[in-house]
Each structure stands twice: as structure tokens, then as C-alpha cells.
Backbone bond lengths (Angstrom), bond angles and torsions (degrees), N, CA, C in turn:
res aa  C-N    CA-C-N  psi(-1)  N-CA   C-N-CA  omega(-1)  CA-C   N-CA-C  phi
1 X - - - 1.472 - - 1.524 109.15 -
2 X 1.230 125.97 126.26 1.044 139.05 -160.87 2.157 89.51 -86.77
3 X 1.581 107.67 163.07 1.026 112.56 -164.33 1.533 117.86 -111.47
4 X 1.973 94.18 13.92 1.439 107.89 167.29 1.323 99.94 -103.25
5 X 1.019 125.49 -19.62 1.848 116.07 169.24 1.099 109.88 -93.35
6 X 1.360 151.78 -14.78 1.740 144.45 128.28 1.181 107.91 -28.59
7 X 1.660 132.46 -44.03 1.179 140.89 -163.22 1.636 97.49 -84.75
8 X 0.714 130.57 -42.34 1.621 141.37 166.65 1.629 102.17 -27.66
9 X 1.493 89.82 -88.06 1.900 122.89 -178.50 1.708 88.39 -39.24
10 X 1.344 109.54 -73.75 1.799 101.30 -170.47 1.678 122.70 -21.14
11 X 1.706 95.24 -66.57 1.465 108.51 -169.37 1.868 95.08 -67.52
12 X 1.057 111.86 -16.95 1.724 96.19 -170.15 1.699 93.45 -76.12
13 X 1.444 115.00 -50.24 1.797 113.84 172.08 0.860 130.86 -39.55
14 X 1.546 115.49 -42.28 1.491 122.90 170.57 1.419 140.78 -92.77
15 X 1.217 116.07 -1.75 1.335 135.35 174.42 1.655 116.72 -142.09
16 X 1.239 118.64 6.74 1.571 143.78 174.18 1.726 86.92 34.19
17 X 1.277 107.53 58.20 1.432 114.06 147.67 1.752 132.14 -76.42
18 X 0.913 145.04 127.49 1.424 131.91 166.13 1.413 133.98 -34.76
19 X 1.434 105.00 133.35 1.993 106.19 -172.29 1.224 90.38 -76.97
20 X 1.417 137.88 135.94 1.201 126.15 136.78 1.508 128.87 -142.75
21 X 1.989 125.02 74.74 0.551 130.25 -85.09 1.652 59.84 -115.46
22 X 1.617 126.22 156.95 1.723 133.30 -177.65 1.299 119.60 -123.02
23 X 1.430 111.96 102.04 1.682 107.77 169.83 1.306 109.27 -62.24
24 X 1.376 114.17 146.25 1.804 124.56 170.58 1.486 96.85 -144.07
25 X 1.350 128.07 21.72 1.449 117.52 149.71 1.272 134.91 -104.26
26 X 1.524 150.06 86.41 1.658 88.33 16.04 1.381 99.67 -97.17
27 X 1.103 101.22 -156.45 2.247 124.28 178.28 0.830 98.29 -170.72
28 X 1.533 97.98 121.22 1.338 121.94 173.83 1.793 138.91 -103.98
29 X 1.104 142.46 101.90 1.428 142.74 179.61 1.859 133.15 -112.15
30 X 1.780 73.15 104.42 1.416 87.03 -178.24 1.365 127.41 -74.99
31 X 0.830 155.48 58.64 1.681 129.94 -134.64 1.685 98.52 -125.23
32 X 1.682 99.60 118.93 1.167 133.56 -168.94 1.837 111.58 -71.79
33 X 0.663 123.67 138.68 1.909 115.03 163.36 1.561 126.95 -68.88
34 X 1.438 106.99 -19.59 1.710 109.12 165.16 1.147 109.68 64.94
35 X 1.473 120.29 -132.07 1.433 134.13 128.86 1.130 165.09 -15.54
36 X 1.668 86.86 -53.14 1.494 114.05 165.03 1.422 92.38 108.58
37 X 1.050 128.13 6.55 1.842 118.47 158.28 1.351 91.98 -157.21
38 X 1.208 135.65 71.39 1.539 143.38 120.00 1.590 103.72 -172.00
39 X 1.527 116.17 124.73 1.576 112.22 135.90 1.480 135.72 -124.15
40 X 1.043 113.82 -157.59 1.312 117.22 -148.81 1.577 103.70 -97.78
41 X 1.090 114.41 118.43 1.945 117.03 161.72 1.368 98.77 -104.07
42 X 1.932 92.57 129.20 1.625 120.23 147.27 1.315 127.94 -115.88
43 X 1.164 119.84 154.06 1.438 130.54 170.65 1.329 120.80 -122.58
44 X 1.073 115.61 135.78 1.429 127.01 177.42 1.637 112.49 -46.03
45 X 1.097 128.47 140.46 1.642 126.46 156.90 1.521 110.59 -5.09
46 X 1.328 113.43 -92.94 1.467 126.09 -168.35 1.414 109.91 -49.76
47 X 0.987 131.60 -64.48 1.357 143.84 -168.65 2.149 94.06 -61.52
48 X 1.418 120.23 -61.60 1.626 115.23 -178.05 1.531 90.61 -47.56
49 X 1.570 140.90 -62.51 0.956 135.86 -153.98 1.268 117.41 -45.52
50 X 1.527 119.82 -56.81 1.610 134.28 163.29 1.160 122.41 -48.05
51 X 1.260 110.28 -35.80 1.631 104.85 178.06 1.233 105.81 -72.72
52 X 1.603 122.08 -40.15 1.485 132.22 -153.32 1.411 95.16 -59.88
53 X 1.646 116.34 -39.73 1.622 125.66 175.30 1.093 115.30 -54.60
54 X 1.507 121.12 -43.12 1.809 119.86 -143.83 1.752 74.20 -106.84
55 X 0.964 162.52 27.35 1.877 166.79 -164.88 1.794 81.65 -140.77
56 X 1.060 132.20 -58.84 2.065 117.35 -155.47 1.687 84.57 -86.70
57 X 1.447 120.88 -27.81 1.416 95.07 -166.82 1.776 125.27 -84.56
58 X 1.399 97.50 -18.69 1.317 108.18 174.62 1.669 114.15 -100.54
59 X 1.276 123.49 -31.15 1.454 124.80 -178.24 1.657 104.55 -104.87
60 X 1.494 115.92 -69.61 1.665 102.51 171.97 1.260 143.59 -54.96
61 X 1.376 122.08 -24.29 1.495 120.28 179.39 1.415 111.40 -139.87
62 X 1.489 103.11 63.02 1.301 118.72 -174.82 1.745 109.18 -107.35
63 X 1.431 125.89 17.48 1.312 144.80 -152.04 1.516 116.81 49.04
64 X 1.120 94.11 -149.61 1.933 93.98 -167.30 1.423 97.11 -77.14
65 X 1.407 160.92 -25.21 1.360 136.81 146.53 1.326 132.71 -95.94
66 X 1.431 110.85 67.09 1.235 113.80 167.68 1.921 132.68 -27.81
67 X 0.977 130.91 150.92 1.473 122.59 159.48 1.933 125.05 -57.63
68 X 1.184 102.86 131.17 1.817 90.99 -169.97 1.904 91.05 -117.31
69 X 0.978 122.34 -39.56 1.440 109.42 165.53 1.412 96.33 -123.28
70 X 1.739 99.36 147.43 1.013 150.05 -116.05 1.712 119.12 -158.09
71 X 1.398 130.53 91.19 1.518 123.20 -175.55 1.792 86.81 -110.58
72 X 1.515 89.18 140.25 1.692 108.17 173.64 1.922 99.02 -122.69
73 X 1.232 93.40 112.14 1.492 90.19 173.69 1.574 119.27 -126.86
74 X 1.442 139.20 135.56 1.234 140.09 162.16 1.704 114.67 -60.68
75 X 1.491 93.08 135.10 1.532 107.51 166.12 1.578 117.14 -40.41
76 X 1.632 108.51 -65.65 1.320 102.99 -169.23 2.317 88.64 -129.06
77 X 1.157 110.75 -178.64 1.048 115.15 158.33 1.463 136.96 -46.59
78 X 1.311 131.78 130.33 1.568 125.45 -170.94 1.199 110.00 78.83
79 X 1.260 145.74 32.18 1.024 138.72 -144.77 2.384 99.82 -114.51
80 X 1.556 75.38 -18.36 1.550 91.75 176.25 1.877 111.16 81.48
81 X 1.740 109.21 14.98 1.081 123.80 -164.01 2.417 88.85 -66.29
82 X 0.856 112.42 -24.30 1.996 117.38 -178.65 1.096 93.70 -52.24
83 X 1.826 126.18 -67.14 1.157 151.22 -138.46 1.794 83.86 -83.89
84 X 0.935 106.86 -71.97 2.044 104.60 -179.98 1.621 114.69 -30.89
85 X 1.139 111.00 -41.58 1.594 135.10 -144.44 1.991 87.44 -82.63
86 X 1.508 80.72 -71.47 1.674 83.76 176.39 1.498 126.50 -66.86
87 X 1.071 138.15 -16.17 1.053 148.31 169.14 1.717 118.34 -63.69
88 X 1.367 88.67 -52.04 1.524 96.54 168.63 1.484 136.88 -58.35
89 X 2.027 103.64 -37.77 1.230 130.18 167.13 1.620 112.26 -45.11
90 X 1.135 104.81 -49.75 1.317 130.26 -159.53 1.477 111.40 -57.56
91 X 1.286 96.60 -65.36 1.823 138.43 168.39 1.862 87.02 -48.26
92 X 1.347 107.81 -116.24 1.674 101.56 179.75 1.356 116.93 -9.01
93 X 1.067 131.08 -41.96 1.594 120.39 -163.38 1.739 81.70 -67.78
94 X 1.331 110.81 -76.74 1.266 119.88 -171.76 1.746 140.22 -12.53
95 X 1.345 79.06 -31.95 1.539 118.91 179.53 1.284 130.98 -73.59
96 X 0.999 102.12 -59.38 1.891 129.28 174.83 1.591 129.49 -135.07
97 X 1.350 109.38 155.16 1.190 91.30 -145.58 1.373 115.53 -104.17
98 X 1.593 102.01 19.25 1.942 108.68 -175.09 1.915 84.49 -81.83
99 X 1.428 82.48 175.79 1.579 99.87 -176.89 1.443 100.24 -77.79
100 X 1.593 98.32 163.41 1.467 101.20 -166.53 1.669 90.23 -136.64
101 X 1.508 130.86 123.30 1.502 125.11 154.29 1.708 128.48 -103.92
102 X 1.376 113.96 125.13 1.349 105.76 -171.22 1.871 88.74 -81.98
103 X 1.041 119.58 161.45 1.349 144.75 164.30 1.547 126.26 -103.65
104 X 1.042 143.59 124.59 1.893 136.63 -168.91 1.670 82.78 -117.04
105 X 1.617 125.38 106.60 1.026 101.49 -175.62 1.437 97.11 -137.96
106 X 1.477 106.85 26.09 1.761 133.64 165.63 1.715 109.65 -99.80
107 X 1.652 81.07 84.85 1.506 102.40 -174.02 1.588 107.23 -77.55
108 X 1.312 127.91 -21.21 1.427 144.63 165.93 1.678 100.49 -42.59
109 X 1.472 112.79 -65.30 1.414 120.44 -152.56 1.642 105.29 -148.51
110 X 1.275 101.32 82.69 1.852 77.70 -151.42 2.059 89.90 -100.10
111 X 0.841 124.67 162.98 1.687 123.83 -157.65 1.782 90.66 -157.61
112 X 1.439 148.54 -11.27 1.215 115.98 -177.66 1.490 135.95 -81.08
113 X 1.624 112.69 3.99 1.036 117.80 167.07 1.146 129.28 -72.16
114 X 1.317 124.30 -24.53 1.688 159.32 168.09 1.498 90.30 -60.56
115 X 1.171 129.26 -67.01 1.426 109.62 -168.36 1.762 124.05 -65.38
116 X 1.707 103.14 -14.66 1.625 87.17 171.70 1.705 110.96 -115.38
117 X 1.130 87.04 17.46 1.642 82.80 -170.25 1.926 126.74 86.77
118 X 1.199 99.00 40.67 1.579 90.32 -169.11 1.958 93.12 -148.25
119 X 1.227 102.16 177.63 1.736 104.35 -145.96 1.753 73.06 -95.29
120 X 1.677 97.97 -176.81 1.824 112.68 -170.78 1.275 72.24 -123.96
121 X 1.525 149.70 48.89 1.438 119.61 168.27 2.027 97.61 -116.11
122 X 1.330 106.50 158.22 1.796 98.17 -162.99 1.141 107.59 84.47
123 X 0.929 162.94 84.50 1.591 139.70 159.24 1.586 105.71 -150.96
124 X 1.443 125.09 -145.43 1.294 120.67 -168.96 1.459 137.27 -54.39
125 X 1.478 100.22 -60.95 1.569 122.47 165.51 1.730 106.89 -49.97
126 X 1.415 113.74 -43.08 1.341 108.15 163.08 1.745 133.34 -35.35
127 X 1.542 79.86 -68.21 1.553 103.05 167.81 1.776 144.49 -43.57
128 X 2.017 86.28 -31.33 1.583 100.06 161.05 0.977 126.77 -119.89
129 X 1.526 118.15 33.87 1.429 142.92 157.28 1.411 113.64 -91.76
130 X 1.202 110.79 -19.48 1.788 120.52 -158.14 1.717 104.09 -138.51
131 X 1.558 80.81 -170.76 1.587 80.72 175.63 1.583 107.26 -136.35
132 X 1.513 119.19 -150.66 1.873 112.01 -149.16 1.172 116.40 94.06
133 X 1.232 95.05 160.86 1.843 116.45 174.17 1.845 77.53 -67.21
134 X 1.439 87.94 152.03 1.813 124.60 147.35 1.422 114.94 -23.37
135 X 1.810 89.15 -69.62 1.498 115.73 -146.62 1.965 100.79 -74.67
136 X 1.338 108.54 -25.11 1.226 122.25 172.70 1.822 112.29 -53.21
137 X 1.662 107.95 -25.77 1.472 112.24 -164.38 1.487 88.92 -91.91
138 X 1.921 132.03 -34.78 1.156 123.60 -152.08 1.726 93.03 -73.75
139 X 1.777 94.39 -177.42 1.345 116.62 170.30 1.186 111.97 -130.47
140 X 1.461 112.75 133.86 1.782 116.99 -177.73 1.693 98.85 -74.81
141 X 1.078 106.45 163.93 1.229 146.26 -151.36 1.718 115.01 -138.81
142 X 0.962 117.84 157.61 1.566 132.20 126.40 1.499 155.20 -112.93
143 X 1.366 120.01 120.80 0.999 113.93 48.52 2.248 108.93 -88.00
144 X 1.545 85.16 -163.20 1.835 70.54 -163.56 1.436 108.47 -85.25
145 X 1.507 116.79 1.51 1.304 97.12 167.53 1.620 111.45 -107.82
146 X 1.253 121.72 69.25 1.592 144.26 168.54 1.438 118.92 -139.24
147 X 1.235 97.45 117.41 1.751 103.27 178.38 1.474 104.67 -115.71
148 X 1.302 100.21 152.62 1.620 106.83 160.56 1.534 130.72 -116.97
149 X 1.037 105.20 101.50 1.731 92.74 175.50 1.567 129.43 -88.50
150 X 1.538 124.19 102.03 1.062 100.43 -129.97 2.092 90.83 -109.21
151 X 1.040 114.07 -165.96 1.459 119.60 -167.80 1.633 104.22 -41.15
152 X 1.099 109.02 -67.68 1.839 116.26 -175.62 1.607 101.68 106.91
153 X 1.470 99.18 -160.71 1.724 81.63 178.92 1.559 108.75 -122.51
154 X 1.908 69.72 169.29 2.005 79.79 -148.12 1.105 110.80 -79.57
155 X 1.669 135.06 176.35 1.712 116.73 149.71 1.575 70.96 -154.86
156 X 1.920 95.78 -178.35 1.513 119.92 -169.36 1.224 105.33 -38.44
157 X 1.213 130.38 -63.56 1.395 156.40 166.05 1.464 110.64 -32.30
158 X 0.661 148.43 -81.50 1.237 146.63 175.83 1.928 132.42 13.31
159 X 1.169 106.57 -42.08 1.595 97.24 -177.19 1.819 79.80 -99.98
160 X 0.653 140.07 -9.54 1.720 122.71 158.90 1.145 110.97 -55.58
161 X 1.253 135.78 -33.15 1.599 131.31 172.39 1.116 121.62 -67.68
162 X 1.237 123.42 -18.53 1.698 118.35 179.93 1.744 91.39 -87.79
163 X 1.466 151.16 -11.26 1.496 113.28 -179.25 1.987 74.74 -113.12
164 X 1.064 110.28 92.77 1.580 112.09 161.75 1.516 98.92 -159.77
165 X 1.836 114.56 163.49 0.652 98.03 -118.10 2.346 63.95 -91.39
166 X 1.004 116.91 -12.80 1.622 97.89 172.26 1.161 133.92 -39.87
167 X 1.736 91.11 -15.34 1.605 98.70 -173.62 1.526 116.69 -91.86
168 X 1.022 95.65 -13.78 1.647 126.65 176.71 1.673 89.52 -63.20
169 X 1.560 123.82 -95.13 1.120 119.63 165.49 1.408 143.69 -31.63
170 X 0.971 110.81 -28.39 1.709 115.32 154.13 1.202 127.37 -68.08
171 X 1.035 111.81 -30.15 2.241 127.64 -172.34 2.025 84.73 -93.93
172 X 1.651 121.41 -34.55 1.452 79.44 175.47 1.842 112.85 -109.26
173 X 1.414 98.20 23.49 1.416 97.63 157.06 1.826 114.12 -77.12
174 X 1.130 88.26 -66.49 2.128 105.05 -175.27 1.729 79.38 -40.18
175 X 1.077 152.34 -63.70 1.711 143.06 -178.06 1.355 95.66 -21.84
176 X 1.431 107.20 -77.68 1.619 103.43 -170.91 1.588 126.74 -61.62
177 X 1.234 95.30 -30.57 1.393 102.95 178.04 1.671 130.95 -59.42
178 X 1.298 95.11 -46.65 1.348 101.81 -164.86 1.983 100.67 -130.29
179 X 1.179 113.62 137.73 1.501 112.25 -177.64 1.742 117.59 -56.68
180 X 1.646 109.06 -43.25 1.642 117.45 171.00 1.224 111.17 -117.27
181 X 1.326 132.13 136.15 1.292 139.15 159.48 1.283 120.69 -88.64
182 X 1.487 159.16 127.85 1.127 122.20 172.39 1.595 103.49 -129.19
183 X 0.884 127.51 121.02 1.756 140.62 -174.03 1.361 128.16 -66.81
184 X 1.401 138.14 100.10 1.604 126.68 -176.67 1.772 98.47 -84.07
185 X 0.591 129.79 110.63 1.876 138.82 172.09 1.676 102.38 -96.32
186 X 1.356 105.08 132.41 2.026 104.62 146.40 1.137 113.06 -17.85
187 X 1.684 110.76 161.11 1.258 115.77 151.47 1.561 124.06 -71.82
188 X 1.788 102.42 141.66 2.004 99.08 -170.81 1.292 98.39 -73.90
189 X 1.007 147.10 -22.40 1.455 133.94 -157.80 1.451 102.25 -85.91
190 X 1.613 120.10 -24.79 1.606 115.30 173.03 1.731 110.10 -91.40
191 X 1.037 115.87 -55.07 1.431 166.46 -150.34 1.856 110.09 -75.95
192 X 1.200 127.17 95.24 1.609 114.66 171.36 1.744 105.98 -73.61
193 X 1.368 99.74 -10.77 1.526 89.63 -161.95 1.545 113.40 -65.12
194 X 1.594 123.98 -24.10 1.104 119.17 175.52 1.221 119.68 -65.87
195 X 1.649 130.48 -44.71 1.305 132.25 133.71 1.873 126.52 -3.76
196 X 0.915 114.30 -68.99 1.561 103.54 167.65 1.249 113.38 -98.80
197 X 1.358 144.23 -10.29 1.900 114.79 140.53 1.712 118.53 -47.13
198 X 1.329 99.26 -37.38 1.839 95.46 168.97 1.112 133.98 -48.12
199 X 1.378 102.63 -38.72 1.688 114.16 -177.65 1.495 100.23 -84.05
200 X 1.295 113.20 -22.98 1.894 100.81 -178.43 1.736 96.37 -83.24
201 X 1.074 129.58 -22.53 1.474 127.37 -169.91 1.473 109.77 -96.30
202 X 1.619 105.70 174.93 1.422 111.12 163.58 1.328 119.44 -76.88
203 X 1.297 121.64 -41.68 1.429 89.50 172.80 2.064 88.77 -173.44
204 X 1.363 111.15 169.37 1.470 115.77 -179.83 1.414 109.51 -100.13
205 X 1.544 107.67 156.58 1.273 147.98 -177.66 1.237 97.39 -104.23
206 X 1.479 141.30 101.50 1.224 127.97 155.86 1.482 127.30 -94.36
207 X 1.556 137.98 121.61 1.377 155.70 -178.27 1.255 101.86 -60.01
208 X 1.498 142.64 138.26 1.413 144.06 142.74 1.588 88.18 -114.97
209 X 1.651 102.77 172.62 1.091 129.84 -152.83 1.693 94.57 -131.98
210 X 1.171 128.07 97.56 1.601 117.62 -178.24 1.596 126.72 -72.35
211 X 1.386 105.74 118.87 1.303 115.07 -158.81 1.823 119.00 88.18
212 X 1.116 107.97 11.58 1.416 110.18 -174.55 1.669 106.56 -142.88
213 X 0.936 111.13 -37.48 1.942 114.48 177.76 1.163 111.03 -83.82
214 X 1.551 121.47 111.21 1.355 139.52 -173.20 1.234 108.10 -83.72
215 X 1.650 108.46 104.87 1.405 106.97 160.70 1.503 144.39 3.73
216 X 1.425 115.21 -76.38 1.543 129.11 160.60 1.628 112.92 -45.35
217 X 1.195 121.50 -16.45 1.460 125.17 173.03 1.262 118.55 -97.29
218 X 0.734 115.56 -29.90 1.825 136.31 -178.28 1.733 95.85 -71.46
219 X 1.397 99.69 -73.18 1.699 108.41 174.40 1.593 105.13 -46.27
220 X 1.004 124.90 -46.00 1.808 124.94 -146.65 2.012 81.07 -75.87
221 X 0.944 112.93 -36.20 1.629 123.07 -158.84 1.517 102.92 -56.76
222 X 1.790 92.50 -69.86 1.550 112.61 175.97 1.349 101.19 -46.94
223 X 1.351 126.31 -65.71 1.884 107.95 -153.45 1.765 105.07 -62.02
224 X 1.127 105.11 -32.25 1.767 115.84 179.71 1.802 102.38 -53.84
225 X 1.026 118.20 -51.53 1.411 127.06 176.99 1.745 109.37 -42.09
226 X 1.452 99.04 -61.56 1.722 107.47 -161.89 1.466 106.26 -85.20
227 X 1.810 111.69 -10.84 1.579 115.53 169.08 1.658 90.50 -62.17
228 X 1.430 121.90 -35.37 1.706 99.99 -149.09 1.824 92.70 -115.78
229 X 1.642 99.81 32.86 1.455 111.13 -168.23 1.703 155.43 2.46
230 X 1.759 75.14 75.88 1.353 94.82 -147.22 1.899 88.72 -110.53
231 X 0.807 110.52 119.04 1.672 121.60 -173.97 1.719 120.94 -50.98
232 X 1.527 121.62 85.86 1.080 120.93 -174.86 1.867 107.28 -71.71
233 X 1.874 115.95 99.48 1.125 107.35 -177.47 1.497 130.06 -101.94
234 X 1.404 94.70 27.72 1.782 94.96 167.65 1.566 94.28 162.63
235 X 1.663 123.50 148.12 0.936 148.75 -176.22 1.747 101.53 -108.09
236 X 0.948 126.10 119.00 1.645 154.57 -168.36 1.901 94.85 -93.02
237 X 1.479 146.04 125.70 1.523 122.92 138.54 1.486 108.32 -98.27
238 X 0.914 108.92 108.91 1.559 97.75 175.00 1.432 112.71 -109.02
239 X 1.949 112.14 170.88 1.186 124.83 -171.17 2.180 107.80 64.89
240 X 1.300 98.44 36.23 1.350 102.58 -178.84 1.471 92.98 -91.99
241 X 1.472 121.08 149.18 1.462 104.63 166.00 1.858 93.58 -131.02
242 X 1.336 97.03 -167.16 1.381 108.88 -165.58 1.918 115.33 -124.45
243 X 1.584 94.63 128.10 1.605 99.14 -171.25 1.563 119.63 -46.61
244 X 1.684 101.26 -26.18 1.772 108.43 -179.96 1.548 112.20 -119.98
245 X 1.125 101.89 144.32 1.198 115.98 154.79 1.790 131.27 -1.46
246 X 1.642 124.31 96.14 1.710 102.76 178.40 1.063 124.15 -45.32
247 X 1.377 124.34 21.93 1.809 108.47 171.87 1.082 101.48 -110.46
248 X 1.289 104.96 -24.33 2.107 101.17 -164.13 1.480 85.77 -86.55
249 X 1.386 135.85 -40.09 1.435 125.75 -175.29 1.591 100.63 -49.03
250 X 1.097 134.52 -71.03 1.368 117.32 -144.24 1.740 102.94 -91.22
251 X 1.132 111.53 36.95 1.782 129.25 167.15 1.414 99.09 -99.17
252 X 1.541 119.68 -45.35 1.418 125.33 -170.11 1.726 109.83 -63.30
């Protein structure tokens, strides 16, 4: 047993967060141009399968008040917490049939427009510069009930806008707006910004990196979270791969 899935089990003991542990060997993303404002994300077997898990365990069978927004953040950098974030979006939309908005709210490095094919111009930072509905800043998607709202454009200033208080009002507009929110944030271990998307959300998704996310960081993250009691609801390992072959895996 590797000592990032001990690290899993730990934080689930101590903060009775959700296991939900993520294959990304491989994962795959195709994303088509369509239209020209939505394409298409796929995932391979193994990788849809995991998500399909870590999507019922945090949004479907969470009892009668599930979480509706949602911050997914990586421990440290590279952690592939974009690739988690969107994957999941994707999956949920798929699932159910309220609207679903992804959020790019990794103003550091923000990458989710790249995965469906559609520009980063309009998007958040836009949105709390200006005025309009929300939903006016997002971008449709497919399937059609998935939007993306993605970073917008940046300047110096910029990650100062997410702990203000517009941002406050925007996180409880997208509430009304859209049935799921789901949040890409920095990494917490560099990053405060995941720190106050937490407090605007229900609760975090934290990313480890298998074979790369050091225990003592992972832990130091979580207790920092529930000091500023903000609900750590499931631990992600991603980029885990597998000793055999994907065929013999899904025989097991």
C-alpha cells in the first residue's frame, strides 16, 4: 500500500471526508471545436469510471443536501487538480439534469479553456469588473447543460478579486444560476486563493498527486482548512496508474 492512499484513509478518519481515489492512466481529452463555443470531452473507460465514483460520492449520495458549489484544489502544483476539475464537470453534467457550471478560478495558471476548445476571453475577472447576469459571462458547452466560465482577462490585479466582496456576490449569484458550480482554484499549499473560494463554497475537493504529494502537506492543508472550517469533502489521488494491463483491470 502505497503511503498516498494511507494518506487518503487518514484524512478520510480525521475529517470524515470522502475517499475518492482518480485514475489518470491513461485520460484522455478530445475536445472538438463544434460550433465554436462548445466541444466535446471524453474519457477513456478507466479514468470516466473513477470520476463517475468521485461525481455520486460527493454530489449524488451526499443525503438530502448535497454540496452545489464546489472548490477542487491541488496540494502542490501539477497536481493535475484542471484535468480532475474538468473531468468531473463533464461527468456530473452527464448525469443529471440541472445545469452544471465549471468555473476557471486559477487565475495563476488557468488552462480550462484549452480543454474544450473555446477562447479565455469574457469570463470571471470580466464579470467582477462589470456588470450583467453571471450566466451572460459563461460559455455553453456540451453536453448542453454545461457551461464554462472561464478565467477572463487577467491584469496585476486580478487574484485580488476573488477575496472581495464582488466575489462574494458572484459565487452567490452562479448559486442561483446554475444547479452545480464546480471551482478550479491554485494550488493550497502555494496559493491562499483556495482558502477563500472555500469559505464562499460548500466545501473542498482536495487533488494529491500519487507518488509526489507528501503526506505532512496533504495533512498540514486539511487541518488548515477545518481551522478556518471550511469542509474538506473528498481527497482525489490522481495520475495513479496501474501495475496491469486496462483489460485485465476491469476483469478484476
Amino acid at each position: 500500500m502505497s503511503k498516498n492512499f494511507e494518506l487518503l484513509q487518514q484524512v478520510d478518519t480525521n475529517g470524515g471526508a470522502a475517499v475518492a481515489p482518480q485514475a489518470s492512466a491513461p485520460t484522455a481529452f478530445h475536445a472538438g471545436n463544434g460550433n465554436g463555443h462548445a466541444a466535446r470531452l471524453s474519457l477513456d473507460g478507466v479514468a470516466h469510471e473513477e470520476t463517475l465514483r468521485l461525481v455520486q460520492s460527493i454530489f449524488l449520495t451526499a443525503g438530502q443536501n448535497p454540496p452545489r458549489v464546489v472548490v477542487f484544489s491541488g496540494i502542490d502544483a501539477g497536481n493535475g487538480c484542471s484535468h480532475v476539475c474538468a473531468q468531473a464537470a463533464a461527468v456530473l453534467a452527464g448525469n443529471v439534469t440541472g445545469s452544471v457550471c465549471l468555473v476557471d478560478a486559477n487565475l495563476r495558471t488557468p488552462s480550462l479553456p484549452e480543454f474544450f476548445g473555446v477562447t479565455n476571453h469574457h469570463g470571471l475577472t470580466d464579470s467582477l469588473r462589470g456588470n450583467g447576469s453571471i450566466r451572460g459571462y459563461a460559455k455553453p458547452l456540451r453536453p448542453e447543460n454545461l457551461w464554462l466560465l472561464s478565467s477572463g482577462s487577467l491584469a496585476a490585479d486580478s487574484s485580488a478579486l476573488l477575496n472581495s466582496e464582488l466575489m462574494k456576490a458572484r459565487i452567490a449569484e452562479l448559486r442561483k444560476e446554475f444547479d452545480y458550480v464546480l471551482i478550479d482554484s491554485p494550488p493550497l499549499n502555494t496559493y491562499s486563493d483556495g482558502i477563500v473560494l472555500g469559505q464562499l463554497s460548500d466545501g473542498v475537493v482536495m487533488v494529491l498527486e500519487a507518488n509526489s504529494t507528501r503526506r505532512e502537506a496533504a495533512l498540514r492543508v486539511a487541518e488548515s482548512l477545518r481551522a478556518r472550517q471550511i469542509k474538506v469533502l473528498g481527497a482525489v489521488l490522481n495520475k495513479r496508474t496501474f501495475p496491469i494491463p486496462e483489460s485485465l483491470y476491469h476483469r478484476l
